[in-house]
Structures are given as structure tokens and as C-alpha cells.
C-alpha positions in Angstrom: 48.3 10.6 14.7 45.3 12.6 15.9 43.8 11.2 12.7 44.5 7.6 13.3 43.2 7.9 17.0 40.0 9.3 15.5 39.6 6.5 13.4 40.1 3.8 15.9 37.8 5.5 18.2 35.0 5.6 15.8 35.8 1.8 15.2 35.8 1.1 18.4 32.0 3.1 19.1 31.0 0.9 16.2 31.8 -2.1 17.6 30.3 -1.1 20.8 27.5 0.0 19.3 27.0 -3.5 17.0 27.3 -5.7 20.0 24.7 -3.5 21.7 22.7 -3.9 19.1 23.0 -7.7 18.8 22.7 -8.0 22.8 19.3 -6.5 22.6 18.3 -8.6 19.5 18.9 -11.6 21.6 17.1 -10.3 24.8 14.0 -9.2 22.2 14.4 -13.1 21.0 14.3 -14.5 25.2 11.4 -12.4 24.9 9.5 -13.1 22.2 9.5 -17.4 23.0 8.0 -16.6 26.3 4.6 -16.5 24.9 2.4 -18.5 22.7 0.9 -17.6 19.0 -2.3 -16.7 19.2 -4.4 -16.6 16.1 -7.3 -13.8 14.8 -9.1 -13.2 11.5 -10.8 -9.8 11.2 -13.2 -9.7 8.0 -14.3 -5.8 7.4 -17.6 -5.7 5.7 -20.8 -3.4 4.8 -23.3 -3.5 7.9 -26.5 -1.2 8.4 -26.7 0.4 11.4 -28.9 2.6 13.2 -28.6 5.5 15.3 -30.2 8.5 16.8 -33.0 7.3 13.9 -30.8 7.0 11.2 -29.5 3.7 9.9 -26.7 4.1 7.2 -24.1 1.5 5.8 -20.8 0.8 7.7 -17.5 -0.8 7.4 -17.2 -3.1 10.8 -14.6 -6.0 11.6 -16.6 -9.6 12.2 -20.1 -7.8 12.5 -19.4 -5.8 15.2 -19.4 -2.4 15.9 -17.2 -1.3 17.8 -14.7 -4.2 16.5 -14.4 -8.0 18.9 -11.7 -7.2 21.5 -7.7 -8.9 20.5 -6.6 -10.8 23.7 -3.0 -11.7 24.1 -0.2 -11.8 27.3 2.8 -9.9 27.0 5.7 -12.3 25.2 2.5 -13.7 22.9 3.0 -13.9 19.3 -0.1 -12.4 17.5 -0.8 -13.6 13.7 -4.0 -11.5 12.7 -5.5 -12.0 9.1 -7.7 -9.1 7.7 -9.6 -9.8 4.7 -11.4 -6.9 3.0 -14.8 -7.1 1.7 -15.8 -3.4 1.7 -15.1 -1.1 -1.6 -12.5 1.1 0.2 -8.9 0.0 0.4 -8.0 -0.6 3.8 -5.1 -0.9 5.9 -5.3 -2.3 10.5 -2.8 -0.1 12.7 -2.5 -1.6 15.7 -1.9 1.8 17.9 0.6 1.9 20.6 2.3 -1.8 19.8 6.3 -0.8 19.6 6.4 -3.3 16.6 10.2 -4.3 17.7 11.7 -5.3 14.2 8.6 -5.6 12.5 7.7 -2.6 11.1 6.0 -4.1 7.9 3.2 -4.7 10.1 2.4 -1.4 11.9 -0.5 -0.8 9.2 -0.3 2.9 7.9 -1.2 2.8 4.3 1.6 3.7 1.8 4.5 4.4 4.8 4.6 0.4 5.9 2.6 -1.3 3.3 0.0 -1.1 0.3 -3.4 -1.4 1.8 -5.1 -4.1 1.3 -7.9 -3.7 -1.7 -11.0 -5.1 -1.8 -11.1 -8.9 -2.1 -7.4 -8.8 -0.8 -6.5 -10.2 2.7 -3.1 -9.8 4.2 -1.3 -11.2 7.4 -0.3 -9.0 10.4 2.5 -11.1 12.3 4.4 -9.3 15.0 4.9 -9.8 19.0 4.4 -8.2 22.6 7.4 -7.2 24.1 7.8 -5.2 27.3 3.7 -4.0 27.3 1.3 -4.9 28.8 -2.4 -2.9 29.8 -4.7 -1.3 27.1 -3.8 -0.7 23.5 -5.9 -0.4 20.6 -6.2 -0.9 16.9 -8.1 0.5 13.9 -8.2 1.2 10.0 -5.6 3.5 8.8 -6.9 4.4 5.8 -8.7 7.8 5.5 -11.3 8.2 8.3 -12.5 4.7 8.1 -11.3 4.4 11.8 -14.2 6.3 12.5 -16.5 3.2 12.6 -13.3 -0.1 12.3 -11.7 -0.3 15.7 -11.6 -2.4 19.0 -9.7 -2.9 21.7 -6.5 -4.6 22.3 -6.2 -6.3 26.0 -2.5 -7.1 27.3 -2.5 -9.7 30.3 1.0 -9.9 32.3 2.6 -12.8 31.9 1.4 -15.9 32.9 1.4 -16.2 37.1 2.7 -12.4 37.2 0.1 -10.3 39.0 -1.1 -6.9 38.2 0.9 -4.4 40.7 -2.6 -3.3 42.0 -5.3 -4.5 43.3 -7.0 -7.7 41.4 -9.8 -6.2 39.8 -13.6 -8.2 40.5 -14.4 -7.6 36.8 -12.1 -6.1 33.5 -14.8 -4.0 31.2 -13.3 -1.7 28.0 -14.9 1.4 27.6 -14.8 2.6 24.2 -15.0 6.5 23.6 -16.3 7.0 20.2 -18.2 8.9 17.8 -21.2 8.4 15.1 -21.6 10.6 12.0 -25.3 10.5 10.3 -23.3 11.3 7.0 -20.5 9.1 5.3 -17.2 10.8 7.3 -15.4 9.6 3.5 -17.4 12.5 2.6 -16.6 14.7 5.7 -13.3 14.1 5.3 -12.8 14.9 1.5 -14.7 18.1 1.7 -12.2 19.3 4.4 -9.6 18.8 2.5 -10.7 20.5 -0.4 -11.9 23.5 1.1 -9.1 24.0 3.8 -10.9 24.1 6.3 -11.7 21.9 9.9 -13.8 18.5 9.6 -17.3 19.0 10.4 -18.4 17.6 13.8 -19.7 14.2 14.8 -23.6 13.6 15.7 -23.2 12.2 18.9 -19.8 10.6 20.8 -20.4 7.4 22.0 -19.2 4.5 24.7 -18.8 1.2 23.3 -20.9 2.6 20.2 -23.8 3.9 21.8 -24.9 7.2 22.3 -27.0 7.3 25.5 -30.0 8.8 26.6 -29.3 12.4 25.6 -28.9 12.1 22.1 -32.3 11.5 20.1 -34.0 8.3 19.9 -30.9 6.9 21.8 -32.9 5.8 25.0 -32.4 2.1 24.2 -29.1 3.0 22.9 -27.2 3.4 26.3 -24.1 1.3 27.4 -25.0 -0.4 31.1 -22.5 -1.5 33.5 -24.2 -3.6 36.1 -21.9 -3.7 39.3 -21.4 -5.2 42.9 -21.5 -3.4 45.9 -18.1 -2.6 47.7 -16.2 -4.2 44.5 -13.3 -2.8 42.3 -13.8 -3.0 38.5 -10.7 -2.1 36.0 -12.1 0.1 33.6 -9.8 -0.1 29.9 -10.3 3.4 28.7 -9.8 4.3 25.0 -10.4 7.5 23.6 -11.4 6.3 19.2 -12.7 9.7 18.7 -11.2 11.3 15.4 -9.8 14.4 16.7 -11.7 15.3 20.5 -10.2 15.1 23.2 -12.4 13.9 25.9 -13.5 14.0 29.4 -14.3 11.1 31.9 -16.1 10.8 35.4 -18.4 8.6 37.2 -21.0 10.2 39.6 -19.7 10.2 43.3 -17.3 8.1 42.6 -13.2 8.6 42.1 -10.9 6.8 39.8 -7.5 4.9 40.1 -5.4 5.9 37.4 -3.2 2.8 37.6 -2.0 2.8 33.8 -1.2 5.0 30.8 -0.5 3.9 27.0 -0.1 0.1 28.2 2.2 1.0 31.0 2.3 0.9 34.3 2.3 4.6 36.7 2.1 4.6 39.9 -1.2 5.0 41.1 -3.5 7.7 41.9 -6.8 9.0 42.1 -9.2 11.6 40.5 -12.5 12.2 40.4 -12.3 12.6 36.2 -10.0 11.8 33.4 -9.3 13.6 30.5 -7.9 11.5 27.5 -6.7 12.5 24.0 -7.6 10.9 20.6 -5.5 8.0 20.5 -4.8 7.6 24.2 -5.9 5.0 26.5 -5.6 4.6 29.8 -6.8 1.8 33.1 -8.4 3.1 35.5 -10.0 1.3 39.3 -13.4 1.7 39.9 -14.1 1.2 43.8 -17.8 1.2 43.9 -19.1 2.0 47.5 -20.4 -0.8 50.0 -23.7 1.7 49.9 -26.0 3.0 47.6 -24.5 6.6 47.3 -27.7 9.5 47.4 -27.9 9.5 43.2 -28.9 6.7 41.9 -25.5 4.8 40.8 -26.5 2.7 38.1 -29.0 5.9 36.5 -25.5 7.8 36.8 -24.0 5.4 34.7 -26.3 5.4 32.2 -25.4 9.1 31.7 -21.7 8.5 31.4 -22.7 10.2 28.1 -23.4 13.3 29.5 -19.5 14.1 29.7 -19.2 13.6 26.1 -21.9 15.6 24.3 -20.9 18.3 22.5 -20.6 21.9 23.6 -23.4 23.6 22.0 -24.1 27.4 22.1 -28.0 28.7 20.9 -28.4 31.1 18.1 -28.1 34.7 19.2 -26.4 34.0 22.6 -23.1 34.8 23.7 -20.7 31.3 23.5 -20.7 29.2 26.9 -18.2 26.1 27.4 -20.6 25.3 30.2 -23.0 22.4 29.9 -24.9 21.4 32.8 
């Protein structure tokens, strides 16, 4: 008897369990047709380059660098071609998308699908459910991320409001890093010697260095801005392994979202974010001009993200002023 009563009660958690499961199918379905398809073609290709005086050859999506920003509301349907024109094999993940029963599409080569070899295309087809904020996507082959990767911008839906304060202006800000060498190479000498990747050049917003790296006057991301206006800044740390710190002179930030989700709100005068990891953050700038210059300070936004650097023959610091 015990035995029979076991039995029925796992048949009965079955059931339960399969009617659960087809409950949330259905919801994910309500979902889904709540949006529109939007269409994207990425084409990666060869590109030179140049920075801090050195111009080498890089893989880029649509001649870009970083990649053209994927727009969508959450509910939309996104149907993203990538053909490949570079010599590598190549695979898009699109990091931080839940990929609700589509798997096949998440984009790491040889666990979801066979990359996509040179001449090859192939069809990413998946929707937004239940996220909305900043995401981001990029090669997941090797270290090719290290150059192919944009942003990925989730609107609410349509006539649903952010739970914050409307922003004046929506900017991404791109945390990033440039290698004078081929990182294929860097890469493939770590892994045959066992040891740690050798470090970038320079990190980089929006794929420019700024004025304290050499030659990288002309190279600096500017953010003109209004007086007494509130800018939503879509952080995303593309760096390969750093984490990273962010702050804006005299000035505090609204943390008002995390990994495409909403928090609840609140402030900080600096950020620190992890590979990977993005996060939206409210700029208030200040009905004055504040005693440092404001839009100078922004120009160094760089200066949070050089390197730590120690002389020869001097006891380590982790301070950089």
C-alpha cells in the first residue's frame, strides 16, 4: 500500500508539474505576440584601425567599432542574420537575453551551435520576454569579443513608462579595451604556457582611449550635455577579464537598473562593474557650472580606467592619482 500511495503521489507531482509547465508555455506565448519582429543583419569583416599610433587589422560588425547598437521593446521578436567575412570562425552571444525556449540561438560555439565559418551566415531568431534595460552581445569565439560587440537597448513596452524619471537624452557607454597585438595571439600563448593573459594597451569608452593614453588626444569620447538635465547612462563593462570602476567629476549617479532589470533606486558617487555586467545609471547634471570644468572632466572619464602601473624599482602602489 505504502508503495502504491508513492506511486500515485509521484503521478500526481507529475501532472502538476506538466500543467505548470504548459501554463507557463502559454503565458511565454501571450508574451511573445505582444511585440513586433524586428529585423538586423550584422556582417563581421577585416577593418584597419588606429590607435595610440598603431593601426592593426580588426574583425568589426557593419564597419563599426564598437558594433551599431540592437534596438528592440520587450515582447519584440528579434531575427538577426550574421554573415562572416573574416578568416576566423565565429559565433554572436547575445549576453544576458534568458533565450526562453530557444537555446539554439544563445551563440556559444560548440555548446549551442557550430560557429559559423567564413563565408557562412546563419540566423539568430529568439524573443524578449520579461527584460527590459541594458544587455549586450558579442563574438563567442575565442577572444574575438575583444574588438565584435555592441550594445543591446530594451525599451518597455509600448505606452509603459520607465519607473524613474524620463531621461532628456539615452547615451551607451561602452567600457572596453584595445590590444596593439592580435589578442588571437595573446590568448593562445596563455594557454600554452599556463599562465594569466597579458594586459590590454589602453581600456576604452565607446572604443576610444582618451587623452591619457598616447597619441589618444583626438581619440576621446565627448558627451555634450544641458544644464540642470538628467541623461540615462547604459553602462557595459566589454572588457575581457577587468573589472572596472566608474565616476563622473562632482557629480553622483542613479543606479536605477542592473543586468536589464529594474532595482530600486539609489545613488553613488562611482560604480564598479564586472566583465560582462551592465548596468543604467541617471546622470543629474547641475543647473551650474560646478568649480571643474564639467565637460574637461568628462573627457577624462578615462582616467578611472587606466591601468595600475608601478615604476621599476619602487615598492607596488594601487594608487593612481
Amino acid at each position: 500500500m505504502a508503495l502504491l500511495s508513492s506511486i500515485h503521489y509521484m503521478e500526481t507531482l507529475f501532472i502538476a508539474l506538466v500543467t505548470l509547465f504548459l501554463i507557463t508555455d502559454l503565458s511565454l506565448v501571450g508574451a511573445a505576440q505582444t511585440g513586433i519582429v524586428r529585423h538586423y543583419k550584422l556582417d563581421i569583416e577585416l577593418k584597419n584601425v588606429t590607435r595610440l599610433c598603431r593601426t592593426r587589422s580588426i574583425p568589426i560588425v557593419n564597419g563599426q567599432f564598437p558594433g551599431p547598437r540592437i534596438v528592440a521593446r520587450e515582447g519584440d521578436r528579434l531575427v538577426i542574420k550574421v554573415v562572416n567575412h573574416i578568416p576566423n570562425n565565429v559565433t554572436i552571444h547575445w549576453h544576458g537575453i534568458r533565450q526562453l525556449q530557444t537555446g539554439w540561438a544563445d551563440g556559444p560555439a560548440y555548446v549551442t551551435q557550430c560557429p559559423i565559418q567564413t563565408g557562412q551566415s546563419y540566423v539568430y531568431n529568439f524573443t524578449i520576454v520579461g527584460q527590459r534595460g541594458t544587455l549586450w552581445w558579442h563574438a563567442h569565439s575565442s577572444w574575438l569579443r575583444s574588438t565584435i560587440y555592441g550594445p543591446i537597448i530594451i525599451l518597455p513596452k509600448r505606452n509603459v513608462p520607465y519607473p524613474f524619471t524620463k531621461p532628456y537624452k539615452e547615451v551607451p557607454i561602452i567600457l572596453g579595451e584595445w590590444f596593439n597585438t592580435d589578442p588571437e595571439a595573446i590568448i593562445s600563448q596563455a594557454l600554452q604556457t599556463g599562465g594569466g593573459p597579458n594586459v590590454s594597451d589602453a581600456y576604452t569608452i565607446n572604443g576610444l582611449p582618451g587623452p591619457l593614453y598616447n597619441c589618444s588626444k583626438k581619440d576621446t569620447f565627448k558627451l555634450k550635455v544641458k544644464q540642470g538635465k538628467t541623461y540615462l547612462l547604459r553602462l557595459i563593462n566589454a572588457a575581457m577579464n577587468d573589472e572596472l570602476f566608474f565616476s563622473i567629476a562632482n557629480h553622483t549617479l542613479t543606479i536605477v537598473d542592473v543586468d536589464a532589470v529594474y532595482v530600486k533606486p539609489f545613488e553613488t558617487d562611482k560604480i564598479v562593474i564586472a566583465p560582462g555586467q551592465t548596468s543604467n545609471v541617471l546622470l543629474n547634471t547641475k543647473p551650474y557650472y560646478p568649480k571643474a570644468t564639467f565637460l574637461s572632466k568628462l573627457d577624462l572619464m578615462s582616467l578611472a580606467l587606466a591601468p595600475l602601473t608601478t615604476p621599476p624599482h619602487q615598492a607596488f602602489s594601487n594608487m593612481k592619482l
